[in-house]
N, CA, C and O atoms as CSV, one atom per row, in Angstrom:
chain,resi,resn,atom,element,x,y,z
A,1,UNK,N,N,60.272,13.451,64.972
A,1,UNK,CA,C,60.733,12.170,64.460
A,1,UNK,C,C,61.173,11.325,65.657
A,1,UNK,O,O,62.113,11.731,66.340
A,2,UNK,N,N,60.447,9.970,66.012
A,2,UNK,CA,C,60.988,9.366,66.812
A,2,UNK,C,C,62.082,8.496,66.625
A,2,UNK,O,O,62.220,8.206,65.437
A,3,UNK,N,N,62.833,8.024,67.309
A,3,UNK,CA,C,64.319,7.298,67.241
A,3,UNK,C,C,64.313,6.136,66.011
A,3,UNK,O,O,65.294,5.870,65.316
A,4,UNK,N,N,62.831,5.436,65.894
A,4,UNK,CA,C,62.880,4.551,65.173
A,4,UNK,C,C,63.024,4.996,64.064
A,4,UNK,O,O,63.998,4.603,63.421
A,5,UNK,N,N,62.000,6.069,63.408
A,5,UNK,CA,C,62.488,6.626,61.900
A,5,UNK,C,C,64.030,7.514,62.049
A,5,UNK,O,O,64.456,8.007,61.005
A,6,UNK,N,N,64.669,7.668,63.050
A,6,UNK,CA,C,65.624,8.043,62.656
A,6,UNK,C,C,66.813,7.250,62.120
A,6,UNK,O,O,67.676,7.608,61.318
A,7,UNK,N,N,66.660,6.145,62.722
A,7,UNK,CA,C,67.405,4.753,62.413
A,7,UNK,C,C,67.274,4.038,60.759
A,7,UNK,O,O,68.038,3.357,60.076
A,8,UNK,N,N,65.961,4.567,60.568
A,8,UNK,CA,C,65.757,3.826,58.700
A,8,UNK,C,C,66.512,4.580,58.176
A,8,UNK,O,O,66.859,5.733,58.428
A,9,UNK,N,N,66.936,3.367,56.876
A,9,UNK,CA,C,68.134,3.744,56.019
A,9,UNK,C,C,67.112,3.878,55.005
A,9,UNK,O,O,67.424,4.766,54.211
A,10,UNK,N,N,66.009,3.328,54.736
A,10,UNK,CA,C,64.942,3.869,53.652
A,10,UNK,C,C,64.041,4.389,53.550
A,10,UNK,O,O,63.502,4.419,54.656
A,11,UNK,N,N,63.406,4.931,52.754
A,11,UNK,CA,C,62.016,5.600,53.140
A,11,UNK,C,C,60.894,4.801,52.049
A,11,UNK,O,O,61.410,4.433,50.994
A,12,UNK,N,N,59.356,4.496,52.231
A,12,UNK,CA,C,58.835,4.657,51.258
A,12,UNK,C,C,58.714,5.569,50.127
A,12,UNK,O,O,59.560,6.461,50.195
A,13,UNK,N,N,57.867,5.657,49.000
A,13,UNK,CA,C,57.597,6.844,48.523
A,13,UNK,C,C,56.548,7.611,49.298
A,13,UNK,O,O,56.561,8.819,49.063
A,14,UNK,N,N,55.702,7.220,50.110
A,14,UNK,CA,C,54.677,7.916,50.660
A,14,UNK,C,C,55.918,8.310,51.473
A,14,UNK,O,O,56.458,9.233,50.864
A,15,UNK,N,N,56.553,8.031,52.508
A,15,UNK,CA,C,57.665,8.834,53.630
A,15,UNK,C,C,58.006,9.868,52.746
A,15,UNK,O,O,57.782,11.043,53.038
A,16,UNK,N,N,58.551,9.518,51.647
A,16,UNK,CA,C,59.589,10.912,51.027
A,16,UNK,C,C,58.550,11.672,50.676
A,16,UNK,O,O,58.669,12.747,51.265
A,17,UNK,N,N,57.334,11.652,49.834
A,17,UNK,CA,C,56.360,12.648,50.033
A,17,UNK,C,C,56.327,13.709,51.436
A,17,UNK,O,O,56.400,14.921,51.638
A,18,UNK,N,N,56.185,12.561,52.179
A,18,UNK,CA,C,55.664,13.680,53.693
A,18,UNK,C,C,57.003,14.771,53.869
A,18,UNK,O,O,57.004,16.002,53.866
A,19,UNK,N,N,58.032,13.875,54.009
A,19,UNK,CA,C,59.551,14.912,54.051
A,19,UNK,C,C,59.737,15.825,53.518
A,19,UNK,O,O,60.459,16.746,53.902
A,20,UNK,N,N,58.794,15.731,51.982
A,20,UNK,CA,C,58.845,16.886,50.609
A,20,UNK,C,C,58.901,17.676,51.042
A,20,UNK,O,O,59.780,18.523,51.204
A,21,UNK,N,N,56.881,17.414,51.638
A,21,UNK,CA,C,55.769,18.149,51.837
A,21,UNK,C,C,55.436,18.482,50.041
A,21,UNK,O,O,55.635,19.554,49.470
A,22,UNK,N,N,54.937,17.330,49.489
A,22,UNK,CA,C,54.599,17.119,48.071
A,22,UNK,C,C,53.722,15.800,47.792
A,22,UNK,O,O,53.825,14.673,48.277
A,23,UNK,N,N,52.823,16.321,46.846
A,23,UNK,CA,C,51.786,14.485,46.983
A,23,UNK,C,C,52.461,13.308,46.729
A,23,UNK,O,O,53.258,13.243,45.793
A,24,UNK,N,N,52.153,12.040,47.708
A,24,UNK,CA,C,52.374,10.970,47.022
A,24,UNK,C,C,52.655,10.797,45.445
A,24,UNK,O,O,53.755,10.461,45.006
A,25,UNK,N,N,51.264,11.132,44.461
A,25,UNK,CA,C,51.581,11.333,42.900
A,25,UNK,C,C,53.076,12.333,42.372
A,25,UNK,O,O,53.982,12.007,41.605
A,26,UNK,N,N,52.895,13.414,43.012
A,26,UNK,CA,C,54.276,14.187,42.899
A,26,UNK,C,C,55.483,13.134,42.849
A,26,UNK,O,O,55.976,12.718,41.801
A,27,UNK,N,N,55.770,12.873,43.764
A,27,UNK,CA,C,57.070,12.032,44.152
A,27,UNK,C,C,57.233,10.646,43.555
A,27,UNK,O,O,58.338,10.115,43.443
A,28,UNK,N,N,56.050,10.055,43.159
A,28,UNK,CA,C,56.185,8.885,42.360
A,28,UNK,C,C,56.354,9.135,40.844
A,28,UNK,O,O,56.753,8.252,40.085
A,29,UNK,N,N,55.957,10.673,40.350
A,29,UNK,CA,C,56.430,11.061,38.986
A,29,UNK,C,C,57.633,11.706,39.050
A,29,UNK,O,O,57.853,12.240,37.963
A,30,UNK,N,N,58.648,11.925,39.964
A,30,UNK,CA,C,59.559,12.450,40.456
A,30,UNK,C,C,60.208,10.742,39.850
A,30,UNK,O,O,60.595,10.553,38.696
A,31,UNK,N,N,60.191,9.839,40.775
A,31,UNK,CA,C,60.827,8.639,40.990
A,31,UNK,C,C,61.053,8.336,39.303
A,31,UNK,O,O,62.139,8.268,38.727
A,32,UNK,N,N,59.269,8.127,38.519
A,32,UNK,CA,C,59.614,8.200,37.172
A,32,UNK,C,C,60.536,8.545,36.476
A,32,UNK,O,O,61.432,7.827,36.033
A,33,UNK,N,N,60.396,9.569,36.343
A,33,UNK,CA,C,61.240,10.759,35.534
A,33,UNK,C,C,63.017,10.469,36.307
A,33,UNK,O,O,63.876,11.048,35.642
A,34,UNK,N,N,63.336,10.030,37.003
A,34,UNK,CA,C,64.742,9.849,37.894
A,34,UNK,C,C,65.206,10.896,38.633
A,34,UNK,O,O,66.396,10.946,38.943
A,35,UNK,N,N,64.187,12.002,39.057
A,35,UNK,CA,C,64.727,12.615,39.445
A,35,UNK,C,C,64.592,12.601,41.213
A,35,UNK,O,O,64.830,13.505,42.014
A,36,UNK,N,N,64.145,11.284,41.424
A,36,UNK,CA,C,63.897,10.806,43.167
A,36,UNK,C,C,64.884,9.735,42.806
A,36,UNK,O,O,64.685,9.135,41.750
A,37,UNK,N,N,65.834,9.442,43.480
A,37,UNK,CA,C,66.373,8.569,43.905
A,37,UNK,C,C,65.645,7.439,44.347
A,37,UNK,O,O,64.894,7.639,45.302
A,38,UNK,N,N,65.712,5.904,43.708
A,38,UNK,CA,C,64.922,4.742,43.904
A,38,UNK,C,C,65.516,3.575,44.047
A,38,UNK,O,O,66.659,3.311,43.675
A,39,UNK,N,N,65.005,3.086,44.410
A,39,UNK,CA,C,65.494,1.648,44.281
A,39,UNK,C,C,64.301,0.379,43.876
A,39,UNK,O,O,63.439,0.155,44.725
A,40,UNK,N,N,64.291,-0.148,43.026
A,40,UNK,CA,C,62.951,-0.622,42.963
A,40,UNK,C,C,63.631,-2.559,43.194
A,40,UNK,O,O,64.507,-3.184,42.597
A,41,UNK,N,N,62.473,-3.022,44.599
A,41,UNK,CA,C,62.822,-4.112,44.886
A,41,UNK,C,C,62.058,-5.054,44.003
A,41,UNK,O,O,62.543,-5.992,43.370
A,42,UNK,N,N,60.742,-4.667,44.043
A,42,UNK,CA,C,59.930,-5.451,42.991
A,42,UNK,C,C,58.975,-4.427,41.979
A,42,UNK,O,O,59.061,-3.208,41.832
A,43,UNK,N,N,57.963,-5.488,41.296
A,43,UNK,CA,C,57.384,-4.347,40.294
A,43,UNK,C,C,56.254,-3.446,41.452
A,43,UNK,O,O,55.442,-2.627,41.022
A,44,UNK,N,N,56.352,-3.679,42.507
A,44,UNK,CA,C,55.382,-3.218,43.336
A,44,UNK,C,C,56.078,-2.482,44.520
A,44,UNK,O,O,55.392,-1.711,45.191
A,45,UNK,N,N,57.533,-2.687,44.856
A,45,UNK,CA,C,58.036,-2.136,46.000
A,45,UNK,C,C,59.092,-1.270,45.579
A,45,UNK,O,O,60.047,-1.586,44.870
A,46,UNK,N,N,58.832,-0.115,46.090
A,46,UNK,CA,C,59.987,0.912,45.511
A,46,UNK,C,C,61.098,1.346,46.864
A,46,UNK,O,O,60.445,1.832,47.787
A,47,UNK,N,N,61.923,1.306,47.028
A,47,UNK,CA,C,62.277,2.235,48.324
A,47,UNK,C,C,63.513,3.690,47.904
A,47,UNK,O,O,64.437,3.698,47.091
A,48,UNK,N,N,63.096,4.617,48.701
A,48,UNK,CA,C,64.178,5.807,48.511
A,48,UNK,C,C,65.256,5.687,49.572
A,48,UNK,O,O,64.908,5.818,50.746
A,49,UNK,N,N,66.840,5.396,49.211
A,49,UNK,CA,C,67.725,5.292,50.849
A,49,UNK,C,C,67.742,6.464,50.701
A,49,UNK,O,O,67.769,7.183,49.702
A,50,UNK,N,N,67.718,6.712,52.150
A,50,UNK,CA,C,67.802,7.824,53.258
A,50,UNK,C,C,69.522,8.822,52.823
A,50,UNK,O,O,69.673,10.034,52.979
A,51,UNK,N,N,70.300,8.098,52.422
A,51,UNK,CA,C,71.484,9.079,52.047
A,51,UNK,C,C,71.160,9.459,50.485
A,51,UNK,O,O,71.252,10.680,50.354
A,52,UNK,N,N,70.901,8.975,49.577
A,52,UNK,CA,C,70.401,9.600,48.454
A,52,UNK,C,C,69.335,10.842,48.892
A,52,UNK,O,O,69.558,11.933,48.367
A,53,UNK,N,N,68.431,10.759,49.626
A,53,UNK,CA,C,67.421,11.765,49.401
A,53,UNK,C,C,68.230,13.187,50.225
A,53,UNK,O,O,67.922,14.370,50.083
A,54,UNK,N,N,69.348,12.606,51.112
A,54,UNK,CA,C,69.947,13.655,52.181
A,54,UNK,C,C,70.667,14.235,51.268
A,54,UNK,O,O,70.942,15.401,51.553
A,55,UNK,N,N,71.304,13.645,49.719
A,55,UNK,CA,C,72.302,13.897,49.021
A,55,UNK,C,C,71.529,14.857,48.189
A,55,UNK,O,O,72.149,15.789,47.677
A,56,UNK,N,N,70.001,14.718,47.956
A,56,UNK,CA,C,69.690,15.302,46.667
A,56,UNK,C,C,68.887,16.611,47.208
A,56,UNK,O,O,68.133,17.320,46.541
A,57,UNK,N,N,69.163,16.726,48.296
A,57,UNK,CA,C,67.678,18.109,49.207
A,57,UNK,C,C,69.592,19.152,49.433
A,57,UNK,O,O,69.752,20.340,49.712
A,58,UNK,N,N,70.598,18.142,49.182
A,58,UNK,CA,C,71.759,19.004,49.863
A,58,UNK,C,C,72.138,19.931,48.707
A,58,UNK,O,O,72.185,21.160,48.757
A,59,UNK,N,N,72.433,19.040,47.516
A,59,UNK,CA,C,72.664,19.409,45.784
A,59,UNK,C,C,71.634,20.331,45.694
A,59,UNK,O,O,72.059,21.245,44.988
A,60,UNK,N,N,70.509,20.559,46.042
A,60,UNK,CA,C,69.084,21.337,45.830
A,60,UNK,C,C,69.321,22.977,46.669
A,60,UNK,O,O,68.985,24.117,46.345
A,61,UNK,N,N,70.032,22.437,47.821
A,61,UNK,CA,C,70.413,23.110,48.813
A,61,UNK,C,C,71.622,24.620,47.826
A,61,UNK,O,O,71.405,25.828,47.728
A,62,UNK,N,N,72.735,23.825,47.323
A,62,UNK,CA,C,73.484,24.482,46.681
A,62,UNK,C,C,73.397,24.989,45.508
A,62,UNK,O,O,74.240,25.743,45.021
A,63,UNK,N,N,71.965,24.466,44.750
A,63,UNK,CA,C,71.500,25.181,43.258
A,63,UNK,C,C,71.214,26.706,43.617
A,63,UNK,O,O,70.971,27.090,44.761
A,64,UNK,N,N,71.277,27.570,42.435
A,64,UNK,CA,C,70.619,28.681,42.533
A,64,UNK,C,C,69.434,28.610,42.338
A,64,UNK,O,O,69.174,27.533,41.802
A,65,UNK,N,N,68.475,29.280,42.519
A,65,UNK,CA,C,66.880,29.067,42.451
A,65,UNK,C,C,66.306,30.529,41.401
A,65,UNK,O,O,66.824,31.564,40.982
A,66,UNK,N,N,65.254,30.009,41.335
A,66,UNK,CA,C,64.989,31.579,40.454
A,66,UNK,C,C,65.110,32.858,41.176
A,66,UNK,O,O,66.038,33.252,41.883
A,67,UNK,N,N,63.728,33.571,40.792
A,67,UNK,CA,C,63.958,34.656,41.111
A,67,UNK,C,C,63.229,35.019,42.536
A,67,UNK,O,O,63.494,35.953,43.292
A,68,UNK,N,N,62.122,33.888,42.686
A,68,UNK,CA,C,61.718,33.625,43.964
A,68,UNK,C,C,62.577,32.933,45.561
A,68,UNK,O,O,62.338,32.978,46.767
A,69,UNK,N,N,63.656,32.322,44.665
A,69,UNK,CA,C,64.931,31.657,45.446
A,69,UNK,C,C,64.234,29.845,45.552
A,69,UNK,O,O,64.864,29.004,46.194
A,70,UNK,N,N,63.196,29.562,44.989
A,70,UNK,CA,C,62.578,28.925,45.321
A,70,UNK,C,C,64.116,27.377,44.300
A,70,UNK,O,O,64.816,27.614,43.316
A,71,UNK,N,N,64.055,26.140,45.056
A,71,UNK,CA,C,65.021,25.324,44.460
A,71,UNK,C,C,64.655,24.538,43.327
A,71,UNK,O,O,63.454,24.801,43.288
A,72,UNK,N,N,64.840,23.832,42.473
A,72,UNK,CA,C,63.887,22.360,41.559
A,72,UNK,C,C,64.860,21.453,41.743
A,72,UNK,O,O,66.073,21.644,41.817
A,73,UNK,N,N,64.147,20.285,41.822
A,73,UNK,CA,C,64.610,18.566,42.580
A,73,UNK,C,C,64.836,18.394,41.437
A,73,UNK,O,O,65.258,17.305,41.049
C-alpha cells in the first residue's frame, strides 16, 4: 500500500472488494443487504469510510466462527 491509499478516508466498492479478497458483485450485495458499511453520495456513487470497514473486519475479528474458525461479515 502506498502512502497515498494510506491517507484515504474512503474506499470504493471495487477497493473494499480487493481488501476482502471477494468479487466486486460480493461486496455490492454485501452493501445491499447492510452488511458493508456505505455511504451512498449519489444513485451512482457509493463510498465505504475507511473506519467503518476497520470497525467491521475488527467486530468480525472478535465473532466466534464455526467450526472451520472461518468469520461472517
Amino acid at each position: 500500500m502506498n502512502t497515498k491509499e494510506s491517507e484515504k478516508l474512503v474506499y470504493t466498492i471495487e477497493e473494499c472488494s480487493e481488501r476482502l479478497g471477494i468479487s466486486k458483485g460480493t461486496a455490492y450485495s454485501l452493501a445491499r443487504e447492510g452488511r458493508l458499511p456505505i455511504i451512498r453520495i449519489s444513485d451512482r456513487r457509493i463510498i465505504v469510510p475507511k473506519v467503518a470497514l476497520e470497525r467491521l473486519l475488527e467486530k468480525a475479528g472478535r465473532l466466534e466462527g464455526g467450526s472451520n474458525g472461518e468469520k461472517e461479515i
